[in-house]
N, C-alpha and C positions, 0 to 999 in steps of 0.2 A: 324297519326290519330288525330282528332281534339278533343281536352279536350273533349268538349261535347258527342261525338259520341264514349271515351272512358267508360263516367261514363254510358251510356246505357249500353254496353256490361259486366263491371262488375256487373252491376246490374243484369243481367243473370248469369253471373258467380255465383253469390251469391247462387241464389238457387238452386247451389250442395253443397255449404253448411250447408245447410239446413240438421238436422240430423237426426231431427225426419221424417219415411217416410211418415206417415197420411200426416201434415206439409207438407213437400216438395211438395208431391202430391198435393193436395190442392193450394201452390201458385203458382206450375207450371199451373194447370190448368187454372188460374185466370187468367195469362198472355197469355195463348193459345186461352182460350176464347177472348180474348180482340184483339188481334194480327190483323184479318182481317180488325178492324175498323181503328185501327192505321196504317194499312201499307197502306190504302186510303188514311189518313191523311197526313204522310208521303208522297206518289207520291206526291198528291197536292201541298204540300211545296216546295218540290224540283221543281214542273214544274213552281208553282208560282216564285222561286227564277232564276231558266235558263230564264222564260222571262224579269225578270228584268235587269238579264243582257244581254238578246239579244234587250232590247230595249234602252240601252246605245249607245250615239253616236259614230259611225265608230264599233260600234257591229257586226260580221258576225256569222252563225251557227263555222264557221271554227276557228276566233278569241276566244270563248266560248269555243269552244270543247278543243283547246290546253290549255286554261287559268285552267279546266275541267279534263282535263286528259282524255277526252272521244271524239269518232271521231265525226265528224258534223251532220251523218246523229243519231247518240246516239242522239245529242242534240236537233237536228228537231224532232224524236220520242216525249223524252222528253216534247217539249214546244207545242208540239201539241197532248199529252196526251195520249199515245199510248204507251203499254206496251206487254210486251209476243210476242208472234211470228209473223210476219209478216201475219197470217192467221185472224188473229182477226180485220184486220186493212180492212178501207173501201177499195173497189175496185174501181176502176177509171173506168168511163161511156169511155164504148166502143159505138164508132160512128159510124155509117153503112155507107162502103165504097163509095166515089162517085157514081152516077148514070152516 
């Protein structure tokens, strides 16, 4: 895990430290409140940074995804901002069959 992405998680860890529960309460909920703005923020970052590296030369969804640790089509997701279930994602224009 990457320094950075460790001191996020002890920073949650913290507040079960937290001893007083008014306290605890309280700044748990400060971070719950806040959480939806961030985890937007967040995806953003992350898709912003998949295209940078899919726009590196000799870059493939495939080359990214093993560099990644994540399969190709993770990274097409990803860089085309697409989260949660396949159900949310647009539908491709069905074309009516020859005449």
């Amino acid at each position: 895990m990457t320094e950075e992405a460790q001191r996020v998680f002890d920073a949650i860890d913290a507040l079960e430290g937290i001893s007083d529960p008014r306290e605890r309460a309280l700044a748990v909920g400060e971070v719950l409140k806040a959480l939806p703005d961030r985890n937007k923020r967040l995806k953003e970052l992350r898709q912003g940074a998949v295209n940078e590296l899919l726009a590196r030369d000799g870059a493939s969804l495939r080359s990214v995804g093993a560099d990644l640790g994540l399969s190709f089509s993770t990274v097409q997701d990803i860089s085309k901002g697409y989260s949660g279930s396949g159900r949310s994602r647009p539908k491709k224009a069905v074309e009516p069959p020859p005449a």
